[in-house]
N, CA, C and O atoms as a GROMACS GRO file, in nm:
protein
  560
    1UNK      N    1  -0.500  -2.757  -0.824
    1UNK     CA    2  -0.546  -2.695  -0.704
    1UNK      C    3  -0.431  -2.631  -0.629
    1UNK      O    4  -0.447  -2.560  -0.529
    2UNK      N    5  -0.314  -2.660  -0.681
    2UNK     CA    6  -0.178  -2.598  -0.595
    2UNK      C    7  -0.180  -2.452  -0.586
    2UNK      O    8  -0.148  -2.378  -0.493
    3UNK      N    9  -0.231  -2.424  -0.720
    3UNK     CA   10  -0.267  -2.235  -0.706
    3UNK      C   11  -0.352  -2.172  -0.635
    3UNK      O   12  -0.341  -2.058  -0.590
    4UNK      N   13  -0.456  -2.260  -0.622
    4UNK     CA   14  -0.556  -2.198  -0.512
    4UNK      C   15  -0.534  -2.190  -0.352
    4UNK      O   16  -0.569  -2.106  -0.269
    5UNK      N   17  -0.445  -2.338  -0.340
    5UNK     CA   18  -0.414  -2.396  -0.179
    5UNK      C   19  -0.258  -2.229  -0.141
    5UNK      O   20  -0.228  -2.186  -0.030
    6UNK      N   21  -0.200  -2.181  -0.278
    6UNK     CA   22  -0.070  -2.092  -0.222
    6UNK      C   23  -0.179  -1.988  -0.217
    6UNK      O   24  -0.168  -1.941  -0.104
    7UNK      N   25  -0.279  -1.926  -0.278
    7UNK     CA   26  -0.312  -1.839  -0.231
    7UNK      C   27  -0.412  -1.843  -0.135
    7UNK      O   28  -0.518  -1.790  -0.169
    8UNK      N   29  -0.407  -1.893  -0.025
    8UNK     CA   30  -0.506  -1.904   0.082
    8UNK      C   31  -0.403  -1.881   0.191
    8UNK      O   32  -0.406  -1.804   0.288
    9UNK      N   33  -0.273  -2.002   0.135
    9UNK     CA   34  -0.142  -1.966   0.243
    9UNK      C   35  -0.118  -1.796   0.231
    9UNK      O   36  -0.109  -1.732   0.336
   10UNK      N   37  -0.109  -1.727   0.099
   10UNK     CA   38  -0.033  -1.655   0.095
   10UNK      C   39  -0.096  -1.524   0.174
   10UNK      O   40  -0.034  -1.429   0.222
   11UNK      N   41  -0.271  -1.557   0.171
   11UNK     CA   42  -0.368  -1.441   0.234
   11UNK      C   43  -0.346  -1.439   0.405
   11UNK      O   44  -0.358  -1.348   0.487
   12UNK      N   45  -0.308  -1.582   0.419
   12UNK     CA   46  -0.283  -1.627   0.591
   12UNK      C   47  -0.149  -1.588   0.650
   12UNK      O   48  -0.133  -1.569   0.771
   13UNK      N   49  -0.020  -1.572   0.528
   13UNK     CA   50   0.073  -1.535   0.573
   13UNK      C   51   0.035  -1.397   0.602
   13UNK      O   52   0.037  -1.360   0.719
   14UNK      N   53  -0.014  -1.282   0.471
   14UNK     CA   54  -0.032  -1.182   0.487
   14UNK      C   55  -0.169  -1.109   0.613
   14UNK      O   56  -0.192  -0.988   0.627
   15UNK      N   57  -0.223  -1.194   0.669
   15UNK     CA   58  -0.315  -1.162   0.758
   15UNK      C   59  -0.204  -1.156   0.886
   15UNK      O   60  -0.190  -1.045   0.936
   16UNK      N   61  -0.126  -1.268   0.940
   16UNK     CA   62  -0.047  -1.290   1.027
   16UNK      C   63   0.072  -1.154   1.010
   16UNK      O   64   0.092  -1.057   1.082
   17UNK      N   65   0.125  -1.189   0.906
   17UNK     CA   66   0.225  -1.040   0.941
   17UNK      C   67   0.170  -0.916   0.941
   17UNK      O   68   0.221  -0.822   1.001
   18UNK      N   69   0.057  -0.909   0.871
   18UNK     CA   70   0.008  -0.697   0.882
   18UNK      C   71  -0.053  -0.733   1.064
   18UNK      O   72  -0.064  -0.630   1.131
   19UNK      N   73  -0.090  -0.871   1.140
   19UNK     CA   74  -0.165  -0.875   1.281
   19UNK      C   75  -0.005  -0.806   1.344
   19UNK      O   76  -0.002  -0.692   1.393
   20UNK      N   77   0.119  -0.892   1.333
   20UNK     CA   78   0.211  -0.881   1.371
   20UNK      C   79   0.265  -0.732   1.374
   20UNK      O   80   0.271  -0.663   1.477
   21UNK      N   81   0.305  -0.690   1.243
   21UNK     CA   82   0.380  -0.530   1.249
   21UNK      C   83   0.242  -0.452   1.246
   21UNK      O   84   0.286  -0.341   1.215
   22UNK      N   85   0.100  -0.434   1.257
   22UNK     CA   86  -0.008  -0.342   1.272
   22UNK      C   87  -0.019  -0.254   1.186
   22UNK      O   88  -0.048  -0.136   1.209
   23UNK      N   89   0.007  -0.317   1.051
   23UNK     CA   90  -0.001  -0.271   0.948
   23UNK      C   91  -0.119  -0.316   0.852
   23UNK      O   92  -0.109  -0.384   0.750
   24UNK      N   93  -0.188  -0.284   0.887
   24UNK     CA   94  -0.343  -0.309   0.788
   24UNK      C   95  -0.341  -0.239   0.723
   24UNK      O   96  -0.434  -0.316   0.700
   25UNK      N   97  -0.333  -0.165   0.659
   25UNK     CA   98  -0.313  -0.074   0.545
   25UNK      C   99  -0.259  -0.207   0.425
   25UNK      O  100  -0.323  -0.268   0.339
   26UNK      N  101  -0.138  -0.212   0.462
   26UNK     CA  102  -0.090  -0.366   0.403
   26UNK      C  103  -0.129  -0.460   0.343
   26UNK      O  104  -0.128  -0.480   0.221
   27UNK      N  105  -0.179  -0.545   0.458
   27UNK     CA  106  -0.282  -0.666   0.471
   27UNK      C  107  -0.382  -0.618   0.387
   27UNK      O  108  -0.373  -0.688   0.287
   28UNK      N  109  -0.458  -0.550   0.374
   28UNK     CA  110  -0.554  -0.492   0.308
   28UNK      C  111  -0.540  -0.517   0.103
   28UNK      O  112  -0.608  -0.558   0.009
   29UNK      N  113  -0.375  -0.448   0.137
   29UNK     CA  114  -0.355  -0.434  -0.028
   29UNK      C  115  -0.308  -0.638  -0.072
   29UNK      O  116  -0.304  -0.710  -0.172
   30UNK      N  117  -0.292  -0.645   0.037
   30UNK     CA  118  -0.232  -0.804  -0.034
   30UNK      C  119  -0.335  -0.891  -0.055
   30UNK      O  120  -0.335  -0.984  -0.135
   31UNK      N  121  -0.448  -0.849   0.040
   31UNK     CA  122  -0.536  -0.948   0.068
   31UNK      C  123  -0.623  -0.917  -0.125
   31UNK      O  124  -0.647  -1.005  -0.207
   32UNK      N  125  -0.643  -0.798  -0.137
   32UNK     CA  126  -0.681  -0.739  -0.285
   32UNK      C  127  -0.650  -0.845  -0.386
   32UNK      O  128  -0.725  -0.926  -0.442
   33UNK      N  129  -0.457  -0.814  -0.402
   33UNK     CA  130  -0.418  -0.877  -0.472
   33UNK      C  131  -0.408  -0.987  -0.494
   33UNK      O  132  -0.382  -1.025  -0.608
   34UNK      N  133  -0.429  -1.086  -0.371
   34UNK     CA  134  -0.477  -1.239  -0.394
   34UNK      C  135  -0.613  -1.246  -0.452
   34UNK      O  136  -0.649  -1.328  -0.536
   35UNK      N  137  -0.669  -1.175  -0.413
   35UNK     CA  138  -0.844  -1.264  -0.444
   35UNK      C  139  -0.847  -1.185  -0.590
   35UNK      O  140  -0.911  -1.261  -0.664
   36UNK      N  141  -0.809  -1.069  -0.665
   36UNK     CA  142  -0.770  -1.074  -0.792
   36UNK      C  143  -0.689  -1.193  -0.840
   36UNK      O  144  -0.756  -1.276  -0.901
   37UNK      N  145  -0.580  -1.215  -0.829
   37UNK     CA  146  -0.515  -1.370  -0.892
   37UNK      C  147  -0.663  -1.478  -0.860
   37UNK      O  148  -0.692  -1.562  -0.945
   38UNK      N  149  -0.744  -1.464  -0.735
   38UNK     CA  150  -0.787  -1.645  -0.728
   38UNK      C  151  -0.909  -1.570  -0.891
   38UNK      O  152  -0.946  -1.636  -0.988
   39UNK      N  153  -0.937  -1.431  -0.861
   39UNK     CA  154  -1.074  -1.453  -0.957
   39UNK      C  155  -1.012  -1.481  -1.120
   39UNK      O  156  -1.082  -1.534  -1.206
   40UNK      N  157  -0.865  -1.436  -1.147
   40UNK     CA  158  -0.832  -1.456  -1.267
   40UNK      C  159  -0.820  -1.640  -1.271
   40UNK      O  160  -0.836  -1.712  -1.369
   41UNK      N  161  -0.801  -1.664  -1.187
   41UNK     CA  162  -0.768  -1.860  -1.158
   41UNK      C  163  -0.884  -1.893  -1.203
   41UNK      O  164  -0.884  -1.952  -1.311
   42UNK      N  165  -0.999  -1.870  -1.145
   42UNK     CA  166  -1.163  -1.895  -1.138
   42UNK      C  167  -1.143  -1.856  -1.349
   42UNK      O  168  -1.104  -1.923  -1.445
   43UNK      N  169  -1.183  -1.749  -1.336
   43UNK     CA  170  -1.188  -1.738  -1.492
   43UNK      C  171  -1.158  -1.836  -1.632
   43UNK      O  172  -1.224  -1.874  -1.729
   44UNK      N  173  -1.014  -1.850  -1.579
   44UNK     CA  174  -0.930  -1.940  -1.704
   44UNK      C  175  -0.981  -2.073  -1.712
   44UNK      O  176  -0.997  -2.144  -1.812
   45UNK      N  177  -1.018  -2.109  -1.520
   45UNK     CA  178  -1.131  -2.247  -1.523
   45UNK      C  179  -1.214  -2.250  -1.573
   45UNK      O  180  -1.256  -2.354  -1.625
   46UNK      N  181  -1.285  -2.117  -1.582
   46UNK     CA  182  -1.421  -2.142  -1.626
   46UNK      C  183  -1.407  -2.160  -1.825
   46UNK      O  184  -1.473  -2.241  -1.891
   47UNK      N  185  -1.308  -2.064  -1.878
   47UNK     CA  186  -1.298  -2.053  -1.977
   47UNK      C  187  -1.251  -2.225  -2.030
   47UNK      O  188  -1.328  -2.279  -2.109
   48UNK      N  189  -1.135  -2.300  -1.987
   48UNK     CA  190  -1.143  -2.412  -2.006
   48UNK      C  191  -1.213  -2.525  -1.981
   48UNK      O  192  -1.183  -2.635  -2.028
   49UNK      N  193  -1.310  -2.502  -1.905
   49UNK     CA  194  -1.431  -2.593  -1.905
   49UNK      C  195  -1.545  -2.529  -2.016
   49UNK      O  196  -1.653  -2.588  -2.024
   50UNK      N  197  -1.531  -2.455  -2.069
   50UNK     CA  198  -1.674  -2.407  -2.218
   50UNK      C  199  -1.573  -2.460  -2.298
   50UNK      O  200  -1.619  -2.551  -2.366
   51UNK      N  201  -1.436  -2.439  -2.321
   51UNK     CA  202  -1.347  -2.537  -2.436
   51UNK      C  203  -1.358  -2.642  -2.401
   51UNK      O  204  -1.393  -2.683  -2.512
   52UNK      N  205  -1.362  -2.776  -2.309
   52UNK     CA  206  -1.370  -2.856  -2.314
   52UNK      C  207  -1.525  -2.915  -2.355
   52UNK      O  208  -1.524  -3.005  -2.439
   53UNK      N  209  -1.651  -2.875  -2.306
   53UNK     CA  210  -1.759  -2.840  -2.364
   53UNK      C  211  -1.723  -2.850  -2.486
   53UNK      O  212  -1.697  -2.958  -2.538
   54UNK      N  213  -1.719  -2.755  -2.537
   54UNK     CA  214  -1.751  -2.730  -2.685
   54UNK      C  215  -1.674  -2.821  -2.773
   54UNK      O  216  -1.726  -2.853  -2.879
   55UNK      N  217  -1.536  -2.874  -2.737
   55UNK     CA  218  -1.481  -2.992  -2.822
   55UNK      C  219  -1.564  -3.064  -2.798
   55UNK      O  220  -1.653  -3.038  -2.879
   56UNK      N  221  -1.596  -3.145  -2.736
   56UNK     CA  222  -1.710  -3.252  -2.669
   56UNK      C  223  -1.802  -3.241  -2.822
   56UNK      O  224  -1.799  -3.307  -2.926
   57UNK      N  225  -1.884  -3.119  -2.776
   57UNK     CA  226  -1.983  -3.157  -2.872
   57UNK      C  227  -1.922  -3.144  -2.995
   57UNK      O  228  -2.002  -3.174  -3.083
   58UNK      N  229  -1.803  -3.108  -3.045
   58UNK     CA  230  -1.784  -3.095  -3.180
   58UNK      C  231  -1.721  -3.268  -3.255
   58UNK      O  232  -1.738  -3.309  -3.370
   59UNK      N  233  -1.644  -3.343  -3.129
   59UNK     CA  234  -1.654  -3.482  -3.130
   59UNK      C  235  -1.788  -3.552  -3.137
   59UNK      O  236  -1.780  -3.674  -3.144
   60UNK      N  237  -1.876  -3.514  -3.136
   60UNK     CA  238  -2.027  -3.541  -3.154
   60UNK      C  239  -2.056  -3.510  -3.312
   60UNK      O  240  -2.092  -3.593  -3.396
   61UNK      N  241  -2.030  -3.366  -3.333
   61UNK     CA  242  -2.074  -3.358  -3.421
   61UNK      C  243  -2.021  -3.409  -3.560
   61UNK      O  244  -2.060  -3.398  -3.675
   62UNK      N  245  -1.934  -3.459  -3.510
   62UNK     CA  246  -1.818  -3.507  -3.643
   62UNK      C  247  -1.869  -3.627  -3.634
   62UNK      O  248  -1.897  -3.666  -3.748
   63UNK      N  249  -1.904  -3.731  -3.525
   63UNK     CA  250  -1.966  -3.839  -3.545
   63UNK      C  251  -2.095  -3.887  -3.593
   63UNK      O  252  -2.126  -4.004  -3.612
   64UNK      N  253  -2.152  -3.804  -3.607
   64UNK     CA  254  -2.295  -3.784  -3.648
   64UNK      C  255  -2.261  -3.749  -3.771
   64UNK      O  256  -2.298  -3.845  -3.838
   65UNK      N  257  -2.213  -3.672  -3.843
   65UNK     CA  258  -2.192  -3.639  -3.970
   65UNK      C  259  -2.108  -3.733  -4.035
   65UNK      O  260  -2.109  -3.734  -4.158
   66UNK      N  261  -2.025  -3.823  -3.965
   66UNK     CA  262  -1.996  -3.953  -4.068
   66UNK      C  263  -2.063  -4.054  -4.035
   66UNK      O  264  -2.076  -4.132  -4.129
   67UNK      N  265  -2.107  -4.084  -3.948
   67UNK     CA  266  -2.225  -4.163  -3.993
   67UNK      C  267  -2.358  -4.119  -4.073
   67UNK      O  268  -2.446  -4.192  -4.119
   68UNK      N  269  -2.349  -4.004  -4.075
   68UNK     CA  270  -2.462  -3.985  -4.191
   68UNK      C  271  -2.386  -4.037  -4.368
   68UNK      O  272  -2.434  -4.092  -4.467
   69UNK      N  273  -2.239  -3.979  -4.332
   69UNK     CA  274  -2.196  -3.991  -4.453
   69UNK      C  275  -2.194  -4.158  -4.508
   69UNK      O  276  -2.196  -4.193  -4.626
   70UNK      N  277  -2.191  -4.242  -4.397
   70UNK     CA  278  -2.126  -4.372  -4.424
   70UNK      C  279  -2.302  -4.476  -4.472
   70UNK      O  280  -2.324  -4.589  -4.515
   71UNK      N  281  -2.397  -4.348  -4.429
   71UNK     CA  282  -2.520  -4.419  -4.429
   71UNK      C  283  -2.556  -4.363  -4.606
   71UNK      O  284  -2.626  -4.428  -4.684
   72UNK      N  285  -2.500  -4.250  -4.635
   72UNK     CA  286  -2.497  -4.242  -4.797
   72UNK      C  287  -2.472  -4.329  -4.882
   72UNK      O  288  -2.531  -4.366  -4.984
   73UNK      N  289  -2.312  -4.378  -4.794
   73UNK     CA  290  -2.200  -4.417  -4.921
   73UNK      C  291  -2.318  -4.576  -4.944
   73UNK      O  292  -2.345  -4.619  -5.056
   74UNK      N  293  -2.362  -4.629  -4.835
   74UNK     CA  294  -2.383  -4.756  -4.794
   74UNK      C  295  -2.541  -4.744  -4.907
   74UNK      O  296  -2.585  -4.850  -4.950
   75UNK      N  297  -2.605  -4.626  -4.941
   75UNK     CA  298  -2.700  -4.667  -5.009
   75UNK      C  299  -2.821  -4.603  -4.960
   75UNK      O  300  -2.898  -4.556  -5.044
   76UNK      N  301  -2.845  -4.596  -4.853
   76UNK     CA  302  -2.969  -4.559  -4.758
   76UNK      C  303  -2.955  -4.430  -4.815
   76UNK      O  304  -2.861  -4.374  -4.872
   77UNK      N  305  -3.143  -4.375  -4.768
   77UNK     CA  306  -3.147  -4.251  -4.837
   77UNK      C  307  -3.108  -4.148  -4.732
   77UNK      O  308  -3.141  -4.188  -4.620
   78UNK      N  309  -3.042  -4.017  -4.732
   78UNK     CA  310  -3.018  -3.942  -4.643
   78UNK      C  311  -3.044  -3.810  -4.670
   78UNK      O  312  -3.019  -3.766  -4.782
   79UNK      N  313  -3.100  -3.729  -4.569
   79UNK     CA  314  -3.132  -3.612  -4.578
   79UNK      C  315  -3.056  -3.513  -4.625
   79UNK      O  316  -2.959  -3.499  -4.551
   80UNK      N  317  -3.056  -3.441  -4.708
   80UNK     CA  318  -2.962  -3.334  -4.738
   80UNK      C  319  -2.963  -3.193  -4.619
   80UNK      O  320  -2.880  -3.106  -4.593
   81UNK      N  321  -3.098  -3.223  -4.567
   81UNK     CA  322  -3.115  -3.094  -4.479
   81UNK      C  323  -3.005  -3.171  -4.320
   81UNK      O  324  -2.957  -3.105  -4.229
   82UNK      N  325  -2.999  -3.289  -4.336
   82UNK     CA  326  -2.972  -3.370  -4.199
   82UNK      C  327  -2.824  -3.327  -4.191
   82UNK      O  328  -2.773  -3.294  -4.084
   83UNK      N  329  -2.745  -3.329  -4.330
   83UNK     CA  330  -2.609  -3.319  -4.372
   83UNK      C  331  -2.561  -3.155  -4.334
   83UNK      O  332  -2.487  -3.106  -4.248
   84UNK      N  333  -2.628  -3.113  -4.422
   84UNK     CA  334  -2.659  -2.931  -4.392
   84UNK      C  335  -2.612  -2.902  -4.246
   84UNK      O  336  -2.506  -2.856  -4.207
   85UNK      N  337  -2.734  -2.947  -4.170
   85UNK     CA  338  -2.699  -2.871  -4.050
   85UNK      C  339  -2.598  -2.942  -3.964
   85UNK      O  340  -2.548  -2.890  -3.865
   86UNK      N  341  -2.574  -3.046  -4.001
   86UNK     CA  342  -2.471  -3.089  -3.916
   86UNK      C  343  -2.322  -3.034  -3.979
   86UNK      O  344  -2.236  -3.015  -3.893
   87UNK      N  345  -2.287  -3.010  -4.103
   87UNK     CA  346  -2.196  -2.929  -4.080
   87UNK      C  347  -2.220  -2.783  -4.087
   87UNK      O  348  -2.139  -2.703  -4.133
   88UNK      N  349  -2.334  -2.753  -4.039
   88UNK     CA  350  -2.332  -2.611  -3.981
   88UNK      C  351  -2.333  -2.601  -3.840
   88UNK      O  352  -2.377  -2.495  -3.797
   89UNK      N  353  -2.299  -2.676  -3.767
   89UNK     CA  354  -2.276  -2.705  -3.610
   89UNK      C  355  -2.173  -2.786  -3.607
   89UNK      O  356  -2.149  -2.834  -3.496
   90UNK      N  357  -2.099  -2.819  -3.703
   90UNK     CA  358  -1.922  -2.835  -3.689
   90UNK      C  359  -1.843  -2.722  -3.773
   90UNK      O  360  -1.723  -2.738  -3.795
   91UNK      N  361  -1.905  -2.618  -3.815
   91UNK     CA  362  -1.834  -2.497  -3.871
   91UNK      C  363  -1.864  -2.394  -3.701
   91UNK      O  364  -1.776  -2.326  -3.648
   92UNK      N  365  -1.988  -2.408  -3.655
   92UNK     CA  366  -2.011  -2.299  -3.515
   92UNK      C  367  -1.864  -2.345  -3.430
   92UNK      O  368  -1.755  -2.286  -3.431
   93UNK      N  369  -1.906  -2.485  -3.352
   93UNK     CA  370  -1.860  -2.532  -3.247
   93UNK      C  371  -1.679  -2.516  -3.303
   93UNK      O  372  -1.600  -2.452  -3.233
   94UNK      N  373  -1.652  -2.558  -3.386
   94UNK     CA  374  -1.527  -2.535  -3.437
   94UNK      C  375  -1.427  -2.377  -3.428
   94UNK      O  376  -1.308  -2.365  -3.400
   95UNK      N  377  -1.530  -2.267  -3.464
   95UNK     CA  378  -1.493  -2.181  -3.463
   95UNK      C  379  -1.482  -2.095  -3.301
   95UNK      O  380  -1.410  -2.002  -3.267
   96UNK      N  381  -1.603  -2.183  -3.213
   96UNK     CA  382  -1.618  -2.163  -3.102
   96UNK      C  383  -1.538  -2.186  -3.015
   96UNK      O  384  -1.527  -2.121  -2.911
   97UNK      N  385  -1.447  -2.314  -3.058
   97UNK     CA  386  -1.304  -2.416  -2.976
   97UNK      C  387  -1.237  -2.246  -2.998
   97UNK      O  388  -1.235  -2.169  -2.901
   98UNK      N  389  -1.178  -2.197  -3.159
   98UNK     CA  390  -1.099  -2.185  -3.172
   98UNK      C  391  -1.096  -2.007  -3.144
   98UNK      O  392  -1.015  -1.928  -3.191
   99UNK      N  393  -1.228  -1.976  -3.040
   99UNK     CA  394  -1.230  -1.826  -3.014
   99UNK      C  395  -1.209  -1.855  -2.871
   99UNK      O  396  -1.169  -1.755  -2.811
  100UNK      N  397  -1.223  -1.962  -2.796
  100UNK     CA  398  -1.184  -1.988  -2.664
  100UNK      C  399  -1.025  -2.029  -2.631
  100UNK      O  400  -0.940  -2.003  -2.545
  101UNK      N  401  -1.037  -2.106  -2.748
  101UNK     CA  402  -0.873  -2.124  -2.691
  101UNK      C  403  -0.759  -1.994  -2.718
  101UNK      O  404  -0.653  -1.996  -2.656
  102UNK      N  405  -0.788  -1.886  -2.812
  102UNK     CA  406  -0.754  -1.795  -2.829
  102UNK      C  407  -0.739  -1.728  -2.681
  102UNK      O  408  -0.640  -1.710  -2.611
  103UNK      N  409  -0.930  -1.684  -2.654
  103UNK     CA  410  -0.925  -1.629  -2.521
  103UNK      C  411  -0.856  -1.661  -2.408
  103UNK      O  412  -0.807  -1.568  -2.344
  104UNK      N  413  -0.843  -1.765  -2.372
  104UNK     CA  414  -0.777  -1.829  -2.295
  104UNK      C  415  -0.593  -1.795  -2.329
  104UNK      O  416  -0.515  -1.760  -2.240
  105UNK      N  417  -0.562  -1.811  -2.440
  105UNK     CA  418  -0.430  -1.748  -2.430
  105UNK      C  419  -0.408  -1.576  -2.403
  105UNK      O  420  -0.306  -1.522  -2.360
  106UNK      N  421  -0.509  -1.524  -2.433
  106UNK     CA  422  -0.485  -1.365  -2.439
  106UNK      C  423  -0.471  -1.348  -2.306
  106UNK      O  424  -0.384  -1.271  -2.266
  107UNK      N  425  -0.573  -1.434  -2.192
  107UNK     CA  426  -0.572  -1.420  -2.120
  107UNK      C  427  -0.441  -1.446  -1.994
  107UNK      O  428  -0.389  -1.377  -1.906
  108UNK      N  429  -0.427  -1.576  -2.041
  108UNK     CA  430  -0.248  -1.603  -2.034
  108UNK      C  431  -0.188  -1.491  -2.002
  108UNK      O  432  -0.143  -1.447  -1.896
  109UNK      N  433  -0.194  -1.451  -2.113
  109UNK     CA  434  -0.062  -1.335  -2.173
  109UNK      C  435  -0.096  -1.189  -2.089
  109UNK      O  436  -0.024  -1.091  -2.072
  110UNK      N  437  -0.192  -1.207  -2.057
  110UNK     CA  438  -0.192  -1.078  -1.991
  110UNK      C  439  -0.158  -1.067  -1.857
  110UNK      O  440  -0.107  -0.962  -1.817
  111UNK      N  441  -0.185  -1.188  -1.758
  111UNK     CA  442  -0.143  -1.180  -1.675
  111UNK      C  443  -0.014  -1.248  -1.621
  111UNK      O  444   0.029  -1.266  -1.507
  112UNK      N  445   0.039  -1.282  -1.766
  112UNK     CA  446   0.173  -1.316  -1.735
  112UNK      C  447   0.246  -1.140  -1.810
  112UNK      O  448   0.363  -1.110  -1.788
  113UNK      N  449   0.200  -1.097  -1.849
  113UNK     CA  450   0.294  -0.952  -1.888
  113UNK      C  451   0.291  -0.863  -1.737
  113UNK      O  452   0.386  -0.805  -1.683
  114UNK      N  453   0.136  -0.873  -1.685
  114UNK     CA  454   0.130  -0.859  -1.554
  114UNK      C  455   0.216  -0.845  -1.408
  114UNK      O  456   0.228  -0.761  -1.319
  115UNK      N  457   0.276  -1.004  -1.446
  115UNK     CA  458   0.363  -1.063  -1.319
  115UNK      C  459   0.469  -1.014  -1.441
  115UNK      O  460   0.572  -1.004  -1.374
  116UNK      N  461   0.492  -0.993  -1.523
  116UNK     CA  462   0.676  -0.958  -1.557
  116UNK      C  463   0.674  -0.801  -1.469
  116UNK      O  464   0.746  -0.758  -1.380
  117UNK      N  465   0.557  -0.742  -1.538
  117UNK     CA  466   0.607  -0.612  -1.498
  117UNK      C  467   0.576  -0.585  -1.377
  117UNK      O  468   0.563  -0.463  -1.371
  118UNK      N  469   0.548  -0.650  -1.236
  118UNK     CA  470   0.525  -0.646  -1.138
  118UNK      C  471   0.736  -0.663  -1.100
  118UNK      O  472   0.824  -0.581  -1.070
  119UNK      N  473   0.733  -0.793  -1.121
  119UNK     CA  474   0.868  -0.844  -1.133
  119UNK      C  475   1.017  -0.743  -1.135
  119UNK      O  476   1.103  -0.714  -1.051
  120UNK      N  477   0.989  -0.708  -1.292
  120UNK     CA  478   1.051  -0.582  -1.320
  120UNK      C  479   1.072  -0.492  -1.221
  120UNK      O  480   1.179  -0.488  -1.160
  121UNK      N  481   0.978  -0.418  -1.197
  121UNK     CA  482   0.942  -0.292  -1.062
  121UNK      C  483   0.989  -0.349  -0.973
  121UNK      O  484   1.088  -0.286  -0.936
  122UNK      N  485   0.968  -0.462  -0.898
  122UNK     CA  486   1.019  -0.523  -0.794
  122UNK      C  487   1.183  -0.520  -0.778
  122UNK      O  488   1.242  -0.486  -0.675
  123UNK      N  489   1.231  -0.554  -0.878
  123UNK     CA  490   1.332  -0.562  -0.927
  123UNK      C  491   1.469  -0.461  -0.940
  123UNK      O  492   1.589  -0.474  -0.919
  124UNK      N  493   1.367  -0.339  -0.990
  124UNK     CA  494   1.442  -0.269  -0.982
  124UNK      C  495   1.463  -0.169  -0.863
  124UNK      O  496   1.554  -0.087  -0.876
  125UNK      N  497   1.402  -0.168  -0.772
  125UNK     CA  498   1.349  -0.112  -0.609
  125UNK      C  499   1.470  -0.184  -0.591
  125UNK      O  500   1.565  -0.108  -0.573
  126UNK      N  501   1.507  -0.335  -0.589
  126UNK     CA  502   1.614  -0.443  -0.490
  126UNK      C  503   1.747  -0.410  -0.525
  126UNK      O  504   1.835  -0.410  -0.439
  127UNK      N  505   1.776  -0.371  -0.689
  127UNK     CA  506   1.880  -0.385  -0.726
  127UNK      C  507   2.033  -0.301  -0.628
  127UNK      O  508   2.040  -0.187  -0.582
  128UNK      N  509   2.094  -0.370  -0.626
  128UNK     CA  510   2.195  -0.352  -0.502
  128UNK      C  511   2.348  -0.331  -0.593
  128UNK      O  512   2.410  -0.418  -0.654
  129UNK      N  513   2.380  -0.187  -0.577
  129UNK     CA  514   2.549  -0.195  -0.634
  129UNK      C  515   2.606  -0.216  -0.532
  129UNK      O  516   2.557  -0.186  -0.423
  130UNK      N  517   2.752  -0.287  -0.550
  130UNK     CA  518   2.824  -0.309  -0.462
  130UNK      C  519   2.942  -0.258  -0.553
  130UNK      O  520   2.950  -0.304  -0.667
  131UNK      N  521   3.046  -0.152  -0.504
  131UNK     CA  522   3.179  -0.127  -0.523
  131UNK      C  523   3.269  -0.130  -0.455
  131UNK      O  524   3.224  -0.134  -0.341
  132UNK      N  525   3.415  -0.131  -0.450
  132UNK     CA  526   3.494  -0.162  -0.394
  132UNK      C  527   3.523  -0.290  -0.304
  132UNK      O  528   3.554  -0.304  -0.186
  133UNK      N  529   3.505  -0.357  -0.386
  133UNK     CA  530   3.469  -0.529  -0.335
  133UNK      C  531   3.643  -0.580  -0.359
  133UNK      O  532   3.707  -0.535  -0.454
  134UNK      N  533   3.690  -0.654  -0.285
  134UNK     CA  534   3.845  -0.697  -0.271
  134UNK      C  535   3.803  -0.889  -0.287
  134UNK      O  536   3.738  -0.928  -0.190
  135UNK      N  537   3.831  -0.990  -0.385
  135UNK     CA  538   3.842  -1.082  -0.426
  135UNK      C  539   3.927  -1.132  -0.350
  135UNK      O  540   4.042  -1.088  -0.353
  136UNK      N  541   3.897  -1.219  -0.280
  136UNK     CA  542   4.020  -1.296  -0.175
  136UNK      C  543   3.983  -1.455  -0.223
  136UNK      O  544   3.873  -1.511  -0.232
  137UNK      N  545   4.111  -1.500  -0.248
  137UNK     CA  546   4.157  -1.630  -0.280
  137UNK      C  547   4.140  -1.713  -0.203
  137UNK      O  548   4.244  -1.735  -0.142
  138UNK      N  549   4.020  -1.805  -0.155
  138UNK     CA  550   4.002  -1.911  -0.026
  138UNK      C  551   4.155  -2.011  -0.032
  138UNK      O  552   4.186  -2.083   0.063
  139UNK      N  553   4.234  -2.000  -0.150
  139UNK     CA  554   4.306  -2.139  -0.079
  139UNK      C  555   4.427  -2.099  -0.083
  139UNK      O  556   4.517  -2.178  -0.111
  140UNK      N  557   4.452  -1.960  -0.053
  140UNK     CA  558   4.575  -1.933   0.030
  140UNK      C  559   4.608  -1.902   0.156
  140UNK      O  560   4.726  -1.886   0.187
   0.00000   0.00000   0.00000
């Protein structure tokens, strides 16, 4: 929740200074750019709660399918159609983990290439030469 609690500060700082210098124009663009970050925040939650979901049931489904298996080995008669579909709903859910957790990194990655190249730009606007600088020796 620390990401959500800085950007509420960060909309309150930016409400207070565009009130201060009367710059709404400003305030306006920052206020944007927070509630973009909270909806990408919202997103990645939502995306890691359907991965956590979907492992869930795939820990289900793996348990159900060895106990079907263990009800084979043991003798009892078992459905072949029962076997079937249960690993055809640990081939879905499996492939389902492994298209979310994907998403979830692409998603990562994009808005961390995002903040580099925000960074960058920032960066290079600040960069400060200094020449003719004289090195003085504090302990003479």
């Amino acid at each position: 929740m620390k990401n959500f609690n800085d950007v509420i500060n960060s909309v309150g700082e930016a409400i207070n200074n565009a009130a201060q210098s009367g710059n709404i124009e400003e305030m306006l663009n920052k206020t944007k750019a927070y509630a973009k970050k909270s909806a990408e925040a919202i997103e990645i939650s939502r995306k890691r709660i359907e991965l956590l979901d979907a492992k869930t049931k795939l820990a289900k489904a793996f348990e159900k399918y060895g106990r079907l298996q263990f009800k084979a080995y043991e003798g009892e008669e078992v459905s072949e159609d029962d076997i079937s579909a249960c690993t055809e709903e640990i081939v879905m859910l499996k492939s389902q983990s492994e298209f979310l957790e994907a998403e979830i990194e692409a998603f990562k990655e994009a808005i961390s290439a995002e903040f580099e190249a925000k960074m960058n730009s920032t960066k290079k606007e600040e960069d400060v030469v200094v020449e003719d600088v004289e090195i003085v020796d504090s302990d003479k």
